[in-house]
C-alpha positions, 0 to 999 in steps of 0.5 A: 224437544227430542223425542224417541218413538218405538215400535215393533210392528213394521213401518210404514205398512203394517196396519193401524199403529204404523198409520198412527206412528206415521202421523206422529211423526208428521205433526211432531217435526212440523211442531219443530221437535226433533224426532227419532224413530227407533223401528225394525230394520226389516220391511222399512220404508225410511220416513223422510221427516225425522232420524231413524235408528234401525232395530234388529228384531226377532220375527219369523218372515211370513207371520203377521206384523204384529209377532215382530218383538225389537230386540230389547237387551240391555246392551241393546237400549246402552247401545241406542242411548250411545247415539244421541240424547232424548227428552221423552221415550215415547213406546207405541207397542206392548212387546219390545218396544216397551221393554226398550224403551222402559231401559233407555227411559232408566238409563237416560233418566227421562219420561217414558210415555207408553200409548195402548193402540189396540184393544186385545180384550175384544178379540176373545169373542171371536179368535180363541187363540188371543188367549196366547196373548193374554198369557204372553202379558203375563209371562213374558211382558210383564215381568220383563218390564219390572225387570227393564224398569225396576218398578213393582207397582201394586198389583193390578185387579180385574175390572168389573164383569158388567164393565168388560163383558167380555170374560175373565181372559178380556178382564185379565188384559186389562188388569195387564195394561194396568201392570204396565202403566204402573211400570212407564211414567205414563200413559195415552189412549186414543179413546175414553173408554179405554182409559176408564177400564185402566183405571179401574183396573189399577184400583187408582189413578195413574198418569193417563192422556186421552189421544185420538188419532187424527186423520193422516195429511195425505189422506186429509189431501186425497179426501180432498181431491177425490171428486164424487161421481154422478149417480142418478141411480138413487141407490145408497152406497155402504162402505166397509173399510178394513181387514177382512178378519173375524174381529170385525165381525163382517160376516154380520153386516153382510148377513144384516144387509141381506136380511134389509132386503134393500133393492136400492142400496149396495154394499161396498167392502173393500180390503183382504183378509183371512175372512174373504172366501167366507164373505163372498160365499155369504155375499153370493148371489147378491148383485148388490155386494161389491167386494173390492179388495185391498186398496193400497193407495190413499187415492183409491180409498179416498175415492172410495170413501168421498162416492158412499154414502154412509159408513158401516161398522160391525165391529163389537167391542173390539176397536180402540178408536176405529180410525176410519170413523175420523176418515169417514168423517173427514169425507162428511159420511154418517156413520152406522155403528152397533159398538156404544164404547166407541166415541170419537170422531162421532155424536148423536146427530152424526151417528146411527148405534144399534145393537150388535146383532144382524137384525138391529144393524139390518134395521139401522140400514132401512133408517139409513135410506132416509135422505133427509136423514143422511143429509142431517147427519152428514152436515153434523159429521162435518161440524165434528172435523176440528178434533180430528185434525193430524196437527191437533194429535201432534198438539195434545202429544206435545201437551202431554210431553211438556206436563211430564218434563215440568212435573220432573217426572221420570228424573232418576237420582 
């Protein structure tokens, strides 16, 4: 097949979706698909496996990634659609590259698949200005949308307070994913959870493929090589693994550690953020919290990731997949989590979920010093590997691709 992939946020560096992106295109050439990433020319660091089509985009430098917006005019998508043939538009981002994407879909008369990453309904509990971003889907998004794909769906519903507990500005955004899968041929999620709150949002079912996003082969390959160090110490390591930002909630795990008063355990964070000097005021004093930065090769974080002995998430309602959880699993770590929605990569004998208070997470670390425990859960994290190989995701992407062909879904005219 000759898919097109587009995404507004910078490639490869700029977080998780580009990681996710990366990966897609790994697996879909060596499945022998021909695949173009369509991506913005700024900060790009070519990928050797696929055609790249370079993208202007409006973005002022020195902005967070995730503000980049492709440039999506209709004289754009005529211009892209001049340099080749495509059998599946496939968008990866809710700005431009959907609006694009949904006119060089029309144009050609092909499947537009549209993948939400990210879960902007979680971040309204802790950054007040995401409430920007839930209006942008409804002034801006939207409309350009209908406009892009000359669709006008039903209009969407806010899901239910007892399902999105997080208020009416994360129930809107929902309703707004909504809006926009009734406007693309159809849709992926990397979790169940989020699937289930579009659905309910649309007031029906539309066309929906549940994808994780499995581990990177080269993570998979430094995971492999990383050698664990010896340690005779008998401490037990927790490993945080992310942004440093007030969305992952890490000011709690580092209070609920404090809180376990553990003398024979450490807490390892590694990453940078807006929220690095608040953390290590809290951490101050604490011998036991190593705060080791950004790590920017995969070596360092597999090293990282194969010397703890469990990973810990603080993180509430806010992560779509949480793609360290498949890292940490690739690595045989047990998992301490306090988010109940999040499902992949984990089961009841391979995970400890607590509440998302720092107490009940302080309580899990205590359980978390049980060897025995840990070693149990450890072998279980293992078992669950297979679903989260890369090749997997390339698989049910290629699955999802096929069904809308032979279903002549997305043929105009």
């Amino acid at each position: 097949m000759r898919i097109a992939i587009l995404i507004d946020d910078f490639f490869p560096s700029s977080g998780g979706i580009s990681r996710s992106v990366q990966t897609q295109l790994e697996e879909l050439t060596a499945l022998g698909h021909e695949v173009t990433l369509v991506a913005p020319d700024r900060h790009l660091e070519k990928p050797r496996v696929c055609r790249i089509i370079e993208c202007p985009t409006i973005y002022v430098e020195g902005l967070p990634a995730h503000l980049s917006v492709l440039h999506c005019s209709e004289r754009r998508a005529r211009l892209i659609s001049a340099q080749g043939r495509f059998d599946i538009i496939h968008s990866q981002t809710d700005r431009g590259a959907l609006v694009l994407g949904s006119r060089i879909a029309r144009l050609q008369g092909v499947p537009h698949l549209h993948t939400f990453h990210a879960n902007i309904a979680g971040t309204h509990q802790t950054v007040r200005s995401s409430i920007f971003g839930t209006l942008s889907y409804q002034v801006l998004i939207n409309p350009f949308l209908t406009r892009a794909s000359r669709k006008s769906p039903p209009r969407s519903r806010l899901p239910h307070k007892d399902h999105e507990t997080g208020g009416v500005a994360a129930r809107m955004d929902w309703a707004s994913f909504a809006d926009i899968a009734g406007k693309v041929d159809a849709y992926t999620v990397p979790s169940p959870f989020m699937k289930d709150l579009i659905t309910e949002a649309a007031d029906g079912d539309l066309k929906a493929f549940v994808v994780p996003t499995g581990v990177n082969r080269g993570m998979l390959e430094a995971i492999g090589k990383a050698e664990r160090e010896r340690r005779d110490d008998g401490v037990v390591r927790f490993l945080s693994v992310g942004r440093l930002a007030k969305e992952k909630r890490l000011d709690v795990l580092v209070k609920a550690f404090r809180r376990a008063d553990l003398p024979d355990a450490e807490l390892v964070i590694v990453g940078d953020g807006d929220q690095r000097d608040l953390l290590r005021s809290l951490a101050r004093g604490a011998d036991n919290i190593d705060m080791r930065g950004h790590l920017s090769s995969l070596d360092a974080i597999a090293y990282e990731l194969v010397n703890a002995d469990v990973l810990a998430l603080s993180s509430f309602r806010f992560d779509s997949q949480a793609l360290v959880i498949a890292e940490g699993v690739a690595a045989g770590l047990p998992v301490l989590l306090c988010d109940d929605r999040l499902t992949v990569g984990l089961s009841e004998e391979s995970s400890l979920l607590t509440g998302p208070g720092s107490a009940a997470l302080a309580a899990g670390m205590r359980r978390m010093m049980d060897p025995k425990l840990r070693h149990s859960m450890s072998a279980a994290a293992s078992q669950l590997m297979p679903t989260l190989t890369p090749r997997r995701t390339g698989e049910l992407y290629e699955a999802a691709y096929r069904e809308l062909l032979e279903e002549g879904v997305g043929r105009r005219g």
